[in-house]
N, CA, C and O atoms as CSV, one atom per row, in Angstrom:
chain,resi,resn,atom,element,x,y,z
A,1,UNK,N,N,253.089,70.872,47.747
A,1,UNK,CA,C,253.565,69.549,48.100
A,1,UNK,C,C,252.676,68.948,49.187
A,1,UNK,O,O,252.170,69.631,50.078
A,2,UNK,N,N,252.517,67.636,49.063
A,2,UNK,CA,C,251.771,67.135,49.846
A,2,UNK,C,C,252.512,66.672,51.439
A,2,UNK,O,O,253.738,66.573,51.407
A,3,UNK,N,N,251.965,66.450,52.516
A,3,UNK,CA,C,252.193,65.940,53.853
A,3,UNK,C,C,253.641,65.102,53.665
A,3,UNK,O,O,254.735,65.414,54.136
A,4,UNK,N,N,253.282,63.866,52.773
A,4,UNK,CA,C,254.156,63.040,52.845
A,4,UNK,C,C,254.758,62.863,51.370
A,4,UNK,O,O,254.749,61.930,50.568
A,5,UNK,N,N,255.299,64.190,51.358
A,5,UNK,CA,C,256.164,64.417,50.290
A,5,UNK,C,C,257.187,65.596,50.360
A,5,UNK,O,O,256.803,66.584,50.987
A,6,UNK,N,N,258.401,65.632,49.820
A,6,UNK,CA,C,259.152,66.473,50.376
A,6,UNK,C,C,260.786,66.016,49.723
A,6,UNK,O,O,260.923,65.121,48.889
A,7,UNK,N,N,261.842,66.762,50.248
A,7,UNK,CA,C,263.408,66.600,50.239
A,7,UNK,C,C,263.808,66.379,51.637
A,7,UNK,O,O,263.460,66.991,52.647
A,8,UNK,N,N,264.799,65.142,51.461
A,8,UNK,CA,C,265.503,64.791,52.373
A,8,UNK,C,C,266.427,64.472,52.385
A,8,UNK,O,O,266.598,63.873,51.324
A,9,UNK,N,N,267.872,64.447,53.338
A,9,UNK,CA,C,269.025,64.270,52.948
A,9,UNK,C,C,269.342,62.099,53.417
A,9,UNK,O,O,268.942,61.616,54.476
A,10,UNK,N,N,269.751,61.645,52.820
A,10,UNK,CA,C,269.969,59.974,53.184
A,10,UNK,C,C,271.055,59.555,52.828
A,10,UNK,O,O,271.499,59.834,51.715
A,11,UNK,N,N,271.895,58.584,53.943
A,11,UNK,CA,C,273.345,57.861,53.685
A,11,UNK,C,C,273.717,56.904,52.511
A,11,UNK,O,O,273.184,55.855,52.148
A,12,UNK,N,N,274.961,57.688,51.954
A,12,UNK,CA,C,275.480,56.590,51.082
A,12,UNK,C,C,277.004,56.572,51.348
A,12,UNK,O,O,277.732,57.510,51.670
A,13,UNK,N,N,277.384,54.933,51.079
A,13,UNK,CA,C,278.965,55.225,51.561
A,13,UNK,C,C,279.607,55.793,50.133
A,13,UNK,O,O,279.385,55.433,48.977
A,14,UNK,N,N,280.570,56.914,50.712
A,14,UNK,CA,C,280.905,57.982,49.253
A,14,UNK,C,C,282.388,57.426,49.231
A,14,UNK,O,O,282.965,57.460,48.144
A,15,UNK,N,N,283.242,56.777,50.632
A,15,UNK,CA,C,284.392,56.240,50.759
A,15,UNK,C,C,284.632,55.140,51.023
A,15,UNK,O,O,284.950,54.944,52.196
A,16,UNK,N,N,284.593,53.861,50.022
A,16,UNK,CA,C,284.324,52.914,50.249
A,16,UNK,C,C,285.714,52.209,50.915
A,16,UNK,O,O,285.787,51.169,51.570
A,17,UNK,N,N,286.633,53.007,50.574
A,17,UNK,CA,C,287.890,52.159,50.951
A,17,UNK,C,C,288.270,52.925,52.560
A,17,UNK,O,O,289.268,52.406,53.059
A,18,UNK,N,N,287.712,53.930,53.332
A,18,UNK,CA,C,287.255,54.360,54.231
A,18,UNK,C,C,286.570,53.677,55.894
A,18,UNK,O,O,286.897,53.765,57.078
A,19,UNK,N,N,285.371,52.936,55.028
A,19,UNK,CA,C,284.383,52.210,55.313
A,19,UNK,C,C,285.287,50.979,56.134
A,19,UNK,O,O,285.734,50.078,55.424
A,20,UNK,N,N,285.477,50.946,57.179
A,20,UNK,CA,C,285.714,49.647,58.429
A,20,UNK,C,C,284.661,48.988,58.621
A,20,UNK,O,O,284.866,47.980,59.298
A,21,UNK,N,N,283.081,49.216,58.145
A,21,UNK,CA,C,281.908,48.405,58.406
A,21,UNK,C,C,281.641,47.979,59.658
A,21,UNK,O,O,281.246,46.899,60.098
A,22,UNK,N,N,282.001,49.288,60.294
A,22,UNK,CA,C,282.087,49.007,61.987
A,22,UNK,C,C,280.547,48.927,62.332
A,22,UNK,O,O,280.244,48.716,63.506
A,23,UNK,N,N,279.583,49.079,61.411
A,23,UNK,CA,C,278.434,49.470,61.528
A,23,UNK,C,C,277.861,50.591,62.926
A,23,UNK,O,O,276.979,50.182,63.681
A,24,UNK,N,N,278.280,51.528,63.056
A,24,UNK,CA,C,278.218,52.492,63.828
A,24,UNK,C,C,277.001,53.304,62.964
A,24,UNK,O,O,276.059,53.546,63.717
A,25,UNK,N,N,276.807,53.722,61.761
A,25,UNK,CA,C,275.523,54.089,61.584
A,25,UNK,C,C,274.622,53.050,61.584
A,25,UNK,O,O,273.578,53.426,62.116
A,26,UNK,N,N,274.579,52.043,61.261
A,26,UNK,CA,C,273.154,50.730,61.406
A,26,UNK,C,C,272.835,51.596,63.048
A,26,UNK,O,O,272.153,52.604,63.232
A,27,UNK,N,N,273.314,51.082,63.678
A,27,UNK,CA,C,273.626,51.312,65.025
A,27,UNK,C,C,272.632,53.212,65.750
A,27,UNK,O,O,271.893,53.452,66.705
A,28,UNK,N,N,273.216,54.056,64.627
A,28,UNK,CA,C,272.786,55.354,65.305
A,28,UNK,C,C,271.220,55.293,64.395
A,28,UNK,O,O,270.445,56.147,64.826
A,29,UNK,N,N,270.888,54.814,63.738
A,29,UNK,CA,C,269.820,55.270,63.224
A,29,UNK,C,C,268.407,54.609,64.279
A,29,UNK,O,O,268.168,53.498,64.753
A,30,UNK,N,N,267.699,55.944,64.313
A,30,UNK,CA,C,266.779,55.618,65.407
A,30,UNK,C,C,265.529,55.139,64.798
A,30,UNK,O,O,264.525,55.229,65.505
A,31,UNK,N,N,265.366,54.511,63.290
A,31,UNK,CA,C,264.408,53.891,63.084
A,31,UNK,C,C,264.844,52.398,62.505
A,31,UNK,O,O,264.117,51.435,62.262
A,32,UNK,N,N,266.250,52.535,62.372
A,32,UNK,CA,C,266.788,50.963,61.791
A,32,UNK,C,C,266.477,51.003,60.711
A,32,UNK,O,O,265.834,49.980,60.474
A,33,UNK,N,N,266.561,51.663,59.795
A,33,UNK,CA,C,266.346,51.862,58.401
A,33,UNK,C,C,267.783,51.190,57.661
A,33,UNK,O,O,267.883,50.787,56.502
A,34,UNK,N,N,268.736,51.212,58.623
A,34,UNK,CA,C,270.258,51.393,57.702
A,34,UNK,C,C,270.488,49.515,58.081
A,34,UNK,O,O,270.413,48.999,59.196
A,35,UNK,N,N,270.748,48.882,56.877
A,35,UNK,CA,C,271.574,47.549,57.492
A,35,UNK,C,C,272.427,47.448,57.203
A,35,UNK,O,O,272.831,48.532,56.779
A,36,UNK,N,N,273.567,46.256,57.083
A,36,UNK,CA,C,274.280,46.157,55.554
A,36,UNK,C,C,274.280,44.648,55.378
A,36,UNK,O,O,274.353,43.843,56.306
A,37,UNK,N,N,274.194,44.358,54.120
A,37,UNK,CA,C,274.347,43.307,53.070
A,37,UNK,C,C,275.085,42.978,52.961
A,37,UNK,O,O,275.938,43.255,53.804
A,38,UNK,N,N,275.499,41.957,51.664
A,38,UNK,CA,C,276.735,41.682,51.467
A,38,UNK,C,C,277.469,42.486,50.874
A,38,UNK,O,O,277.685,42.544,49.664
A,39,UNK,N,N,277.994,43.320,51.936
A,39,UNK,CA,C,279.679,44.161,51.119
A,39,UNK,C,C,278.633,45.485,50.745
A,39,UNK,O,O,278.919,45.894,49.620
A,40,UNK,N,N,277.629,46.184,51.296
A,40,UNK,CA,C,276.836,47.025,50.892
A,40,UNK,C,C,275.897,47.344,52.104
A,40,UNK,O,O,275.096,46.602,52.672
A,41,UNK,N,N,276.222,48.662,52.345
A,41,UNK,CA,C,275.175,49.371,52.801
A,41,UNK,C,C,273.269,49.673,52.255
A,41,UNK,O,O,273.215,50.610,51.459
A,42,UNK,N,N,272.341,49.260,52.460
A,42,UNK,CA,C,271.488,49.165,52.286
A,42,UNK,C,C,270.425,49.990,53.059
A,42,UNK,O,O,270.233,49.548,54.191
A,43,UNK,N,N,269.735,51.007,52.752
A,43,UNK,CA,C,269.150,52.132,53.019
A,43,UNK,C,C,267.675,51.600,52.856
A,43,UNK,O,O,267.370,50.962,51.849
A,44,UNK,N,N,266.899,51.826,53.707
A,44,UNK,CA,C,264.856,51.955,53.563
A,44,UNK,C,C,264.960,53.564,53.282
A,44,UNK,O,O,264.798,54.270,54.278
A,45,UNK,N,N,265.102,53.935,52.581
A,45,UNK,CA,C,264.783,55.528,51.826
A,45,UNK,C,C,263.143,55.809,52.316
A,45,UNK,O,O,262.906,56.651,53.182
A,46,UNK,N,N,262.143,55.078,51.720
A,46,UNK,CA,C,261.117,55.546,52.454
A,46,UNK,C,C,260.833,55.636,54.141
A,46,UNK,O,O,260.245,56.496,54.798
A,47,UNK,N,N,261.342,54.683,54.448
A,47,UNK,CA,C,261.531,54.803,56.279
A,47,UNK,C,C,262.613,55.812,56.181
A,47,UNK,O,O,262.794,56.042,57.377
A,48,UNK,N,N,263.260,56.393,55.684
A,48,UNK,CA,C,264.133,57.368,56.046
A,48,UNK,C,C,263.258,58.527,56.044
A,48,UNK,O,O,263.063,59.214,57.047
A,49,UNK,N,N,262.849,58.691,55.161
A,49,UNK,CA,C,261.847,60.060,54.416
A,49,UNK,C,C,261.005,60.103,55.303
A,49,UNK,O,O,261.027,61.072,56.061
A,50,UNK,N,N,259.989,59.048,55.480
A,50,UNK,CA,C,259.071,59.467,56.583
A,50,UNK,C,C,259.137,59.817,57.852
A,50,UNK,O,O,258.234,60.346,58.500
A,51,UNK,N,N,260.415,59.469,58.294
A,51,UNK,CA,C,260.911,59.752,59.422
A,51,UNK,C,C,261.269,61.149,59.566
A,51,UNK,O,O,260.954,61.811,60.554
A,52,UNK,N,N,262.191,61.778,58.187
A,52,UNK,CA,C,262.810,63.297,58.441
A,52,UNK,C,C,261.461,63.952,58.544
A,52,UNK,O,O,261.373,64.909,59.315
A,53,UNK,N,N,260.149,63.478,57.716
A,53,UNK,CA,C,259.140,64.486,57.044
A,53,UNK,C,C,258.268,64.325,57.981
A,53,UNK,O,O,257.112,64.364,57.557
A,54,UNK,N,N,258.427,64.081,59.623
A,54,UNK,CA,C,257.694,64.095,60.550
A,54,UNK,C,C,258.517,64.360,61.496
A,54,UNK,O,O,258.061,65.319,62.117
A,55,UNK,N,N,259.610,63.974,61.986
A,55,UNK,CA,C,260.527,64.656,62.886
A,55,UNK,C,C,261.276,65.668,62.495
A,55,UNK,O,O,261.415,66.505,63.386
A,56,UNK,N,N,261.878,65.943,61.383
A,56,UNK,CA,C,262.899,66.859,61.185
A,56,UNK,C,C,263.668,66.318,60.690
A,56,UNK,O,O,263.610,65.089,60.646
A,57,UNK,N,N,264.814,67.093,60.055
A,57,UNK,CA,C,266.276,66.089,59.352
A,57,UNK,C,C,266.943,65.617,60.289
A,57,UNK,O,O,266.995,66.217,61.362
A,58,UNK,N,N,267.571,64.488,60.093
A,58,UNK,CA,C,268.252,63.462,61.237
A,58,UNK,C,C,269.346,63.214,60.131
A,58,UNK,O,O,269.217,62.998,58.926
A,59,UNK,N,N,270.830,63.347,61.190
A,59,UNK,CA,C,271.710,63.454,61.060
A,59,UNK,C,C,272.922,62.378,61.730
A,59,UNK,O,O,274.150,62.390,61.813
A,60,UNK,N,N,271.872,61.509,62.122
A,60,UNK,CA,C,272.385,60.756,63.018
A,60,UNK,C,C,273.613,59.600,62.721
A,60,UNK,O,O,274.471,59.321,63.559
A,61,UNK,N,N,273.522,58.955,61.296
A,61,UNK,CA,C,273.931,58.396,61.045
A,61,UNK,C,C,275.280,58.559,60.235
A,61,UNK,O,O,276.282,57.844,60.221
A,62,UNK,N,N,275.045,59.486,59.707
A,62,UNK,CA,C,276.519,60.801,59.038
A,62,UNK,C,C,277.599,61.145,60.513
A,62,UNK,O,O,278.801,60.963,60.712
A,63,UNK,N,N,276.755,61.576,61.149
A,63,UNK,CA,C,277.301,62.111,62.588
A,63,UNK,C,C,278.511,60.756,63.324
A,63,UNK,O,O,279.689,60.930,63.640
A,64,UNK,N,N,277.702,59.483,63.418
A,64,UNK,CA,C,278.401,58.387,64.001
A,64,UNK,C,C,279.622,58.044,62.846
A,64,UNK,O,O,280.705,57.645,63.274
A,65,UNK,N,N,279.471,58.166,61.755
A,65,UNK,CA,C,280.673,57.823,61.283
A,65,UNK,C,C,282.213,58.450,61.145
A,65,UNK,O,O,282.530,59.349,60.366
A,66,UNK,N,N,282.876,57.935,61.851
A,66,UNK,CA,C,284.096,58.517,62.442
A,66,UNK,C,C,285.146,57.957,61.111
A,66,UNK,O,O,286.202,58.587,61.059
A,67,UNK,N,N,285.025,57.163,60.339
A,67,UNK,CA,C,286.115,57.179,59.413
A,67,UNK,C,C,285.579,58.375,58.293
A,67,UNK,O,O,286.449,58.857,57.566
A,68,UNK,N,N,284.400,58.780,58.167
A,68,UNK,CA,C,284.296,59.716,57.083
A,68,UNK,C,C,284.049,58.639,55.556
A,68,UNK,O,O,284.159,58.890,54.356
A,69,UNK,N,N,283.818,57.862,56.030
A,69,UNK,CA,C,283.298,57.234,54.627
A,69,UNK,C,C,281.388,57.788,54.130
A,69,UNK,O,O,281.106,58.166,52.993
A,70,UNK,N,N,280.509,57.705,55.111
A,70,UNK,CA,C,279.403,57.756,54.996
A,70,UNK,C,C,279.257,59.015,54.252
A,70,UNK,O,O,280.293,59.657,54.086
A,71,UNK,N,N,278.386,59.390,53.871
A,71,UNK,CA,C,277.989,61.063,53.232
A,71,UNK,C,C,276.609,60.917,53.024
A,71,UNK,O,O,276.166,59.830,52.655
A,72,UNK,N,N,275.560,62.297,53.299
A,72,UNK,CA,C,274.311,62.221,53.396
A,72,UNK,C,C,274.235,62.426,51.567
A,72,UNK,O,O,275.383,62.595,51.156
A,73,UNK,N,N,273.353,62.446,50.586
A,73,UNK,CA,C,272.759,63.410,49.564
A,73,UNK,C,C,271.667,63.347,49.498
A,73,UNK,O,O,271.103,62.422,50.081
A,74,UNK,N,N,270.856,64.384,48.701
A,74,UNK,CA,C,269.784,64.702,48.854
A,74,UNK,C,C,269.004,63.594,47.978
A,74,UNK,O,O,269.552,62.787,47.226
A,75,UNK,N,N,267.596,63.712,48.224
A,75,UNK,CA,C,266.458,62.971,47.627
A,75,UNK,C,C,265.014,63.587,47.861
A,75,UNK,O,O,264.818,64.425,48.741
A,76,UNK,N,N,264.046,63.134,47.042
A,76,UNK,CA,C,263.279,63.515,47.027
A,76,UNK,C,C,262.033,62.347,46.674
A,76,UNK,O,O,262.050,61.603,45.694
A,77,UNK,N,N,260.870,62.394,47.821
A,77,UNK,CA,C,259.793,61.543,47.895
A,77,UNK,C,C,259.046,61.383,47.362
A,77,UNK,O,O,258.384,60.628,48.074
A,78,UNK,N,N,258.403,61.558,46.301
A,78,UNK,CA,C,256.968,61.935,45.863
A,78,UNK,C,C,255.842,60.646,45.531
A,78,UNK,O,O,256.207,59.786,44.729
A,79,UNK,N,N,254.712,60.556,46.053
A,79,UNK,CA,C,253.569,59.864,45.795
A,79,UNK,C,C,254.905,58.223,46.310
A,79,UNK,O,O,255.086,57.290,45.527
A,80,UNK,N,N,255.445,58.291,47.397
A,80,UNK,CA,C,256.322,56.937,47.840
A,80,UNK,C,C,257.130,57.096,46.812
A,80,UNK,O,O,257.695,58.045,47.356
A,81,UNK,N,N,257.641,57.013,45.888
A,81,UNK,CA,C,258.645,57.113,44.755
A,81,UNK,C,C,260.123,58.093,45.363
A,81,UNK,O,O,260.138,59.323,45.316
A,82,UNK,N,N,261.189,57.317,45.866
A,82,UNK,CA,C,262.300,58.287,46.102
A,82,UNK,C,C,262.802,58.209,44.289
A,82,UNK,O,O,262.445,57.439,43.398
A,83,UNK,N,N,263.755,59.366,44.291
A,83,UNK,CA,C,264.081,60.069,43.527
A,83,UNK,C,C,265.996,60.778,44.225
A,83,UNK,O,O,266.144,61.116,45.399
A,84,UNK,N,N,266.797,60.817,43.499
A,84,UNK,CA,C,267.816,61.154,44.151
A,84,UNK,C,C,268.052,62.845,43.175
A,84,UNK,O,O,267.743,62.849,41.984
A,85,UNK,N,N,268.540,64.001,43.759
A,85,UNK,CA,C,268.183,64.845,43.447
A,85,UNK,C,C,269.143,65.380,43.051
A,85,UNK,O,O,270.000,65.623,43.901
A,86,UNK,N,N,269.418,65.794,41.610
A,86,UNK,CA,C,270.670,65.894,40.981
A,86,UNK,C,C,271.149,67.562,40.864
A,86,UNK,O,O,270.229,68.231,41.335
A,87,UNK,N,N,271.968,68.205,40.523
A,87,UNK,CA,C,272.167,69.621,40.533
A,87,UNK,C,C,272.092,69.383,38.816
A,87,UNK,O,O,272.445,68.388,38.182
A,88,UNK,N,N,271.510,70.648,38.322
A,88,UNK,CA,C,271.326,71.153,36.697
A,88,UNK,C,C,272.063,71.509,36.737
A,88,UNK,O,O,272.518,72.098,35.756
């Protein structure tokens, strides 16, 4: 695998009726990758990726969410192309 390629874990809301949109992850993420839209959480997956695949996995934004709506799953980068990474 190359430098800037790899698995990483990234936020999706898994509990939508959960979700207060307090935006507390926009908020914890230390590259601002996370916004939200209309009525939707909206992820930079590659600013996410490049970020874990040079610092480490960051957890930051799973961590701030106190209703438990958010949930990390896995993905995978290759040649810039995310990919979400399914179990066989």
């Amino acid at each position: 695998m190359k430098k800037n390629e790899g698995i990483f874990y990234s936020p999706i809301i898994k509990f939508i009726s959960a979700c207060h949109k307090c935006r507390a992850c926009v908020h914890a993420c230390p590259i601002k990758a996370i916004e939200w839209g209309v009525g939707e959480l909206i992820v930079n997956r590659v600013a996410c990726a490049q970020y874990v695949l040079k610092k480490g996995e960051c957890l930051n934004c799973a961590a701030a969410c106190y209703r438990g709506a958010l949930t990390l799953e896995k993905y995978k980068i290759t040649d810039g192309k995310i990919e979400k990474v399914t179990l066989d």
